[in-house]
C-alpha positions in Angstrom: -13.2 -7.4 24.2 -12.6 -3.9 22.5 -9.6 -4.6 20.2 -6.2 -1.7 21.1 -4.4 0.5 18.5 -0.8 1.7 18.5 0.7 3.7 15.3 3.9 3.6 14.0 5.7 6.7 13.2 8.8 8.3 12.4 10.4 11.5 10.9 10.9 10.0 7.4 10.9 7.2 5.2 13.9 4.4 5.9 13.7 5.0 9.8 13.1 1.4 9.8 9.1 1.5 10.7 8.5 -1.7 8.5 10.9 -3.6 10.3 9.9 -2.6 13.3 6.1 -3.0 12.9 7.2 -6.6 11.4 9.0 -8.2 14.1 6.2 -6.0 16.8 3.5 -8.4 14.6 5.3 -11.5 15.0 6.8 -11.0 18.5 3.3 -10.9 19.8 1.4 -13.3 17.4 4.0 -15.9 19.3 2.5 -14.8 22.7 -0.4 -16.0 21.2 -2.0 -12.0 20.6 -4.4 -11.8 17.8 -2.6 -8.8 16.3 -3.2 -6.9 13.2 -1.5 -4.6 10.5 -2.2 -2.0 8.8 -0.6 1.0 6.6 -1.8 4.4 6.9 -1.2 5.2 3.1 -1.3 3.9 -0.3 1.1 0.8 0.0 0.4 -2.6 -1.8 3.5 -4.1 -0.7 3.6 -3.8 3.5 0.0 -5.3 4.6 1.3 -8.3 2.9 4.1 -8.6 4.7 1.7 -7.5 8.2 -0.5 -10.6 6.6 2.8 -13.0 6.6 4.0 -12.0 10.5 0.1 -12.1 11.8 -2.3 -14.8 9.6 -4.6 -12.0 9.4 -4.7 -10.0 6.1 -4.2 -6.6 6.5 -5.6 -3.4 5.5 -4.9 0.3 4.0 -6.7 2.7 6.0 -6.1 6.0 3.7 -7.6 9.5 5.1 -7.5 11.2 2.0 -8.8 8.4 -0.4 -11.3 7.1 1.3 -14.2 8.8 2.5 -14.6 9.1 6.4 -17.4 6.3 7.1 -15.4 3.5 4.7 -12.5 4.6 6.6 -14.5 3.8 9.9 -16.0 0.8 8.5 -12.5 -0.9 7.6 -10.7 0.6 10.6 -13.8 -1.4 12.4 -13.4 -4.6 10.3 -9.4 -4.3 11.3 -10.8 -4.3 15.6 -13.0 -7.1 15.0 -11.9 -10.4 16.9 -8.6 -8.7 17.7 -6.5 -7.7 20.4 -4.4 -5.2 18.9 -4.2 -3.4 15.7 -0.7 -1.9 14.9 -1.3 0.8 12.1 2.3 1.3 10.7 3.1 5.3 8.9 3.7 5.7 5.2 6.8 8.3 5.1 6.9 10.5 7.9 4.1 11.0 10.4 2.7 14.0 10.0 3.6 13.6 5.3 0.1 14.1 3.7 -1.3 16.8 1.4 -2.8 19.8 1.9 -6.3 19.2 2.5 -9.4 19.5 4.2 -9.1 19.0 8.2 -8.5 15.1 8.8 -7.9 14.0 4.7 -4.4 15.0 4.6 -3.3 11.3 4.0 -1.0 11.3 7.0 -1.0 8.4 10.0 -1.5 11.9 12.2 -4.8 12.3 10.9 -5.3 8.6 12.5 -4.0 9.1 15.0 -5.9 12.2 15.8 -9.3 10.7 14.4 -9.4 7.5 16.7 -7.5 9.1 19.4 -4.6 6.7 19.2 -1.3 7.0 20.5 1.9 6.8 18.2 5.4 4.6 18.9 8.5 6.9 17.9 10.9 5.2 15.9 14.1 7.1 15.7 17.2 6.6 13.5 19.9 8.3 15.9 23.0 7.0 13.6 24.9 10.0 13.6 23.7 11.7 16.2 23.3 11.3 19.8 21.3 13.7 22.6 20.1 15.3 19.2 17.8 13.0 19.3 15.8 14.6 21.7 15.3 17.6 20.0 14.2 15.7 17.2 11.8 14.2 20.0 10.6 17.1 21.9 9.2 18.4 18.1 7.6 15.4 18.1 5.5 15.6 21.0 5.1 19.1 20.9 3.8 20.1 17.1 0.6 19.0 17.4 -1.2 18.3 20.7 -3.9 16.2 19.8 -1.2 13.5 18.6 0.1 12.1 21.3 3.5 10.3 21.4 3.4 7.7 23.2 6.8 6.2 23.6 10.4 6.0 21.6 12.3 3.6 19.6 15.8 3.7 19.1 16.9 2.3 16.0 20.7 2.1 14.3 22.4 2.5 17.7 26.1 1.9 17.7 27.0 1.1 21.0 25.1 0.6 25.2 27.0 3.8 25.2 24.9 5.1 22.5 21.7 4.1 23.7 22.1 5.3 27.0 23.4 8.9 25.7 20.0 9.1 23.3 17.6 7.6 25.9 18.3 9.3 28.7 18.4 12.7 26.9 14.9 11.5 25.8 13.4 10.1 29.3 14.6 13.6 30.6 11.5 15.0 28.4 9.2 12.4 30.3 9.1 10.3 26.9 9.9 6.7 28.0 12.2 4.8 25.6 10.8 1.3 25.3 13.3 -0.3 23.0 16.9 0.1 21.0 18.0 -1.5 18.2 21.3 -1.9 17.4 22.6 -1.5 13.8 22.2 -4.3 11.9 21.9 -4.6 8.3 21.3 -7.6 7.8 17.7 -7.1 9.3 17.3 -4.3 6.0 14.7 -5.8 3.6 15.2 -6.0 -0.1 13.6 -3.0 -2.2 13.4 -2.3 -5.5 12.0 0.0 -8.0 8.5 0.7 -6.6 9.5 -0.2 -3.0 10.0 -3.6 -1.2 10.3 -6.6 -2.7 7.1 -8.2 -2.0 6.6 -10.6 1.0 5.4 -13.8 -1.7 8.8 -13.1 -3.8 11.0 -13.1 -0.7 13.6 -15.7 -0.3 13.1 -17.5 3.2 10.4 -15.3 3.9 9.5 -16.7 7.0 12.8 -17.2 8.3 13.6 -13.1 7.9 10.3 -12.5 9.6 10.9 -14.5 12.6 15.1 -13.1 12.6 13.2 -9.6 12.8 10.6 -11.1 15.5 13.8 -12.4 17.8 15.3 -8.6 17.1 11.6 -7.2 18.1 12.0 -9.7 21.5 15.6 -8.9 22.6 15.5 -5.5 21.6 11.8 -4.1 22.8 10.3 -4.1 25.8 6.7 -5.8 24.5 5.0 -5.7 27.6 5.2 -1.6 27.8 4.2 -1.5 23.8 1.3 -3.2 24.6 0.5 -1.2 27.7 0.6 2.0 25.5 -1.9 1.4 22.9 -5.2 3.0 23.9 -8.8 1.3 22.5 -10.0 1.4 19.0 -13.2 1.9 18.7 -14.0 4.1 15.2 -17.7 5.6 15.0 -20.0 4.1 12.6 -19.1 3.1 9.4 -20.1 1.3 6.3 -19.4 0.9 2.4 -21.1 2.7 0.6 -18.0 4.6 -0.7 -16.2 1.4 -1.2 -15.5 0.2 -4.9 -18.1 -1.6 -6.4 -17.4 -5.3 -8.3 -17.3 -5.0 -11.5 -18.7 -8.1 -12.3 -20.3 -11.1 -10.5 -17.0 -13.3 -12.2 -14.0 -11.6 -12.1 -10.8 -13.4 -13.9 -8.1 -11.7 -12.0 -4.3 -11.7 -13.4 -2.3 -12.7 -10.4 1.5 -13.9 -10.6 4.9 -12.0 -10.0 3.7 -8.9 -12.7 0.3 -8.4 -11.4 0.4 -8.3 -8.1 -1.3 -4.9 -7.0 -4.6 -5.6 -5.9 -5.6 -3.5 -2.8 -7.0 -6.1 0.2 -9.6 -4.0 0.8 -11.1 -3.6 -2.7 -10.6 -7.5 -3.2 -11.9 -8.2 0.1 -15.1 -5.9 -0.3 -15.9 -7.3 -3.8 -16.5 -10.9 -2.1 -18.1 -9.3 0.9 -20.2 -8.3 -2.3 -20.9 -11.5 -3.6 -18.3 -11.5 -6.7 -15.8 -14.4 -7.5 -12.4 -13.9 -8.5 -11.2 -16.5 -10.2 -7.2 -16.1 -10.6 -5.2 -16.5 -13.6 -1.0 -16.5 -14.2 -0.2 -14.4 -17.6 3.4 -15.7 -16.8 2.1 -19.1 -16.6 0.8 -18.7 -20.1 -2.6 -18.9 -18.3 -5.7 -16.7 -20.2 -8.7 -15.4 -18.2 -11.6 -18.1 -18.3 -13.8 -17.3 -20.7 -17.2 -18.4 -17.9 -16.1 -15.2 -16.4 -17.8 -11.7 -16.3 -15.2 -9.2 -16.7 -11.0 -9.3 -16.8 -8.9 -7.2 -14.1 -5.4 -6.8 -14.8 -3.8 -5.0 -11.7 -0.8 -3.3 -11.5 2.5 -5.0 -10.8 5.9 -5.3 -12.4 5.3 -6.5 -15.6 8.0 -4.2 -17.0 10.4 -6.6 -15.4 9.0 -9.9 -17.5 8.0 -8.4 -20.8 10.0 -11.2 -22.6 7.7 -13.9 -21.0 4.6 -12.2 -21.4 5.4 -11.5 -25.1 5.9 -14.8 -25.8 2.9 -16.0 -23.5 0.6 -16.9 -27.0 -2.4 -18.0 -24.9 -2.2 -15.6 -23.2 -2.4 -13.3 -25.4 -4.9 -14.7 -27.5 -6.8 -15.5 -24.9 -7.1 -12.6 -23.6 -8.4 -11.0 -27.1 -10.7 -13.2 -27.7 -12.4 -12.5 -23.2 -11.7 -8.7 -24.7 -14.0 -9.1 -28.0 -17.0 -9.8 -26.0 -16.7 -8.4 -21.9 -14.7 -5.7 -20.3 -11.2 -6.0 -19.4 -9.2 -3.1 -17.6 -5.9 -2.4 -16.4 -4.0 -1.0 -13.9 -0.9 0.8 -14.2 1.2 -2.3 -15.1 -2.1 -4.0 -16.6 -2.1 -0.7 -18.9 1.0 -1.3 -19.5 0.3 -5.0 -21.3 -2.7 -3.5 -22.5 -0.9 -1.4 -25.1 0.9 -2.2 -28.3 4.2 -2.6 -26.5 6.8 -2.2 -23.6 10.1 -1.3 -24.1 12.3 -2.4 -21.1 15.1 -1.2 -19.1 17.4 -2.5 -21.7 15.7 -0.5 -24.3 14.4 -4.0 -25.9 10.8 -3.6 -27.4 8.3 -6.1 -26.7 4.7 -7.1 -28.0 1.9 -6.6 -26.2 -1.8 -7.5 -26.1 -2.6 -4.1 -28.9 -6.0 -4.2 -27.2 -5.3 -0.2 -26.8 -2.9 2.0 -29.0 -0.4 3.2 -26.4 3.3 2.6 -26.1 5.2 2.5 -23.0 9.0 2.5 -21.9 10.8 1.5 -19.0 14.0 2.2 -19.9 13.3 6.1 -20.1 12.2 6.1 -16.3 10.5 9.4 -14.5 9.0 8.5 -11.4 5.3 9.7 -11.6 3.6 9.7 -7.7 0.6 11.5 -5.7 -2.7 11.5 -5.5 -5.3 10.9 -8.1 -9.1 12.4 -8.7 -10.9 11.0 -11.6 -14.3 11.5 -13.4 -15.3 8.9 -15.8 -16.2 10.2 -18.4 -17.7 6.8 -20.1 -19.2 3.4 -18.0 -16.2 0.6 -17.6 -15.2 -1.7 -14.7 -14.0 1.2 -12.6 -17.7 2.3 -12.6 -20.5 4.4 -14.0 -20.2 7.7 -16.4 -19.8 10.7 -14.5 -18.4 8.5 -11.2 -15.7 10.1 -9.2 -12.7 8.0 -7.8 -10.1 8.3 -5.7 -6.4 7.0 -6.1 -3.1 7.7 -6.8 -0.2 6.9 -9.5 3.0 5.2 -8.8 5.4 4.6 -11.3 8.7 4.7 -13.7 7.7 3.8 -17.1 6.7 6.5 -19.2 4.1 6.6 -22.5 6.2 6.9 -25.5 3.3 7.1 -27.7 -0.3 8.0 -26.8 -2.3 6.4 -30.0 -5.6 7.5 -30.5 -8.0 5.9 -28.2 -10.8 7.7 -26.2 -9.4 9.1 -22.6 -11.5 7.2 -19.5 -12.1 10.6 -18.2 -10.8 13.8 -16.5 -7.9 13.6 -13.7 -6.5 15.7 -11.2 -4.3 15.9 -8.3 -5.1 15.2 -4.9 -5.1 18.8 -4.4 -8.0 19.2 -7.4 -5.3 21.2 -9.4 -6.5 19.9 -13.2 -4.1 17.7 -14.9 -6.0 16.9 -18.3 -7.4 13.5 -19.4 -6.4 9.9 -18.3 -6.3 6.7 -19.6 -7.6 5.1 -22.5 -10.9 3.1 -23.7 -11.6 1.0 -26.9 -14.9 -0.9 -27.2 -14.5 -3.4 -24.2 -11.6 -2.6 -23.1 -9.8 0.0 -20.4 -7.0 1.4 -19.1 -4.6 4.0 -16.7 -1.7 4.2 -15.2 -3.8 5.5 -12.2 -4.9 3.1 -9.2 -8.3 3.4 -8.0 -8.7 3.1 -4.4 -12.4 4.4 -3.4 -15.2 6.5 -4.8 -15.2 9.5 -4.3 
């Protein structure tokens, strides 16, 4: 049976698309659906949540990072023995970057590319038959993105809801749910987002509280009867990250945690191992292993453990004298000489690079990346190009004097200078690498 596709949209971030999509998972995984999640942008923390309401891991599908036939190919993997795939929007619907036709970035380009039809969630606090206005733009901007149907979300009052809906349902755009305001349905965020779904207290019991919300508050049966089939043209990998090694010790705890499911999932579907180590657990990488990946995370939130972490460290000096090790964002962060944190405390760090990095002078640095290597290392071969983006607060406070991995830019091409940093064995950037470009 050809698996279905809905997408999740809304005018902005904090319209409450994540709880929605969440208790839509887990609604319908309780009627015994094989469902499926997945975000349309550059998000490491949702598709686990998607993966904690469904049992099925979810997946980024990214139209500006990835090129169009590993886009297929995942979008494909996603419709594979399952009935519906529920691609939830990063920010608003139509948010990308200027681009070329269909690499924007945006869940629109999805929703155009695969012909899918999008679910309207609506914050109408504060407003009433405004919100059809708000709607009409909606289905109206573009005509080959379809809008399907409309949630109401935040609503006051019956009253409420039936001022809003029936100023929508005049435009022919069926309303299929309202939620009333209730913050205790609000998940936790933080710095970079959401608290993660694996550091969530009664995890389980919030998803299933936003599953009985999804049930009383949607009308399931008309969701499901709006999603259209999803059936992506050929695809394959060949864009996809390679492994960077046939072993790969993989730092994996509460401050390295940012490991996209589809680069880990396509380096087994590869043949590679990763064999997981905690950094907070004092744990170092095994030394049978080929190379060392330190993701990104939030290790600016446990410097004082990792600094005191002596096997760690060690450990992870002596894997570095001999094999690669690179890190991402937060791994750069360990990398370097030190981190000062948001108390302006300065901790030790592995020194396995020269850099110096601060979280207590915080400037949020975000958008999409474009980087040439300009030397081999795990990320891959001199003269590779690949696709990402940045995502963070802590700043470098001093650059020290290793070699630069390469040549960035923005998503946009516009040059921004060189990246990273590279000693010997070991490498680094604040940038997170996504596909090849």
């Amino acid at each position: 049976m050809t698996a279905r596709g809905l997408i999740i949209g809304a005018p902005r971030s904090g319209s409450g698309k994540t709880s929605v999509t969440i208790g839509l998972l887990r609604a319908l995984a309780r009627r015994g659906l094989r469902v499926r999640g997945a975000k349309s942008g550059p998000d490491y923390i949702d598709p686990g949540f998607h993966r904690a309401a469904t049992g099925l891991p979810g997946v980024n599908l990214d139209s500006w990072a990835m090129a169009p036939s590993l886009l297929n190919q995942l979008a494909t993997d996603a419709a594979t023995d399952t009935d519906l795939v529920i691609i939830e929007s990063a920010m608003g619907l139509f948010d990308g970057i200027p681009s070329e036709k269909g690499r924007s970035g945006s869940a629109a380009d999805l929703a155009r590319l695969y012909g899918l039809p999008v679910l309207l969630v609506l914050d109408v606090s504060g407003q009433s038959q405004t919100s059809a206005a708000i709607a009409k733009g909606f289905a109206t901007y573009d005509p080959d993105v379809r809008i399907a149907g409309v949630v109401l979300n935040r609503l006051g009052s019956d009253r409420h809801r039936r001022l809003a809906g029936d100023a929508i349902e005049a435009l022919s755009l069926p309303v299929v749910g309202g939620i009333l305001r209730d913050p205790s349905l609000s998940l936790p965020e933080r710095h970079l987002g959401l608290v993660q779904a694996e550091e969530h207290a009664d995890l389980f019991a919030h998803i299933d509280k936003l599953a009985d919300m999804a049930e009383r508050s949607l009308d399931l049966d008309a969701i499901v009867a709006l999603a259209t089939p999803l059936a992506p043209a050929g695809g394959d990998q060949s864009f996809a990250l390679s492994p960077p090694g046939q072993r790969i010790a993989l730092a994996q705890d509460a401050a390295f945690t940012f490991l996209y499911p589809h680069v880990a999932a396509n380096w087994r579907a590869m043949g590679a191992e990763l064999v997981p180590f905690s950094p907070l657990a004092d744990q170092a990488p095994d030394p049978s292993c080929d190379v060392c990946w330190l993701p990104g995370g939030y290790p600016e939130l446990h410097p004082g453990r990792l600094a005191a972490a002596s096997n760690f460290l060690s450990g992870t000096r002596r894997f570095a004298s001999t094999k690669p090790v690179h890190g991402e964002c937060g791994g750069f962060m360990v990398l370097g000489e030190t981190i000062e944190d948001a108390d302006g405390v300065t901790h030790p760090m592995l020194g396995l690079l020269g850099h110096a990095t601060s979280f207590a002078k915080r400037k949020m640095n975000l958008g999409y990346r474009q980087a040439r290597l300009s030397a081999p290392c795990p990320l891959g071969a001199k003269g590779s190009v690949i696709r990402g983006h940045e995502f963070h607060y802590a700043q470098t406070i001093s650059q020290g004097t290793d070699a630069p991995l390469g040549e960035i830019a923005d998503g946009q091409g516009n040059p921004l200078g060189t990246f990273g940093g590279r000693r010997e064995h070991v490498s680094g950037t604040f940038f997170h690498a996504i596909a090849r470009g």
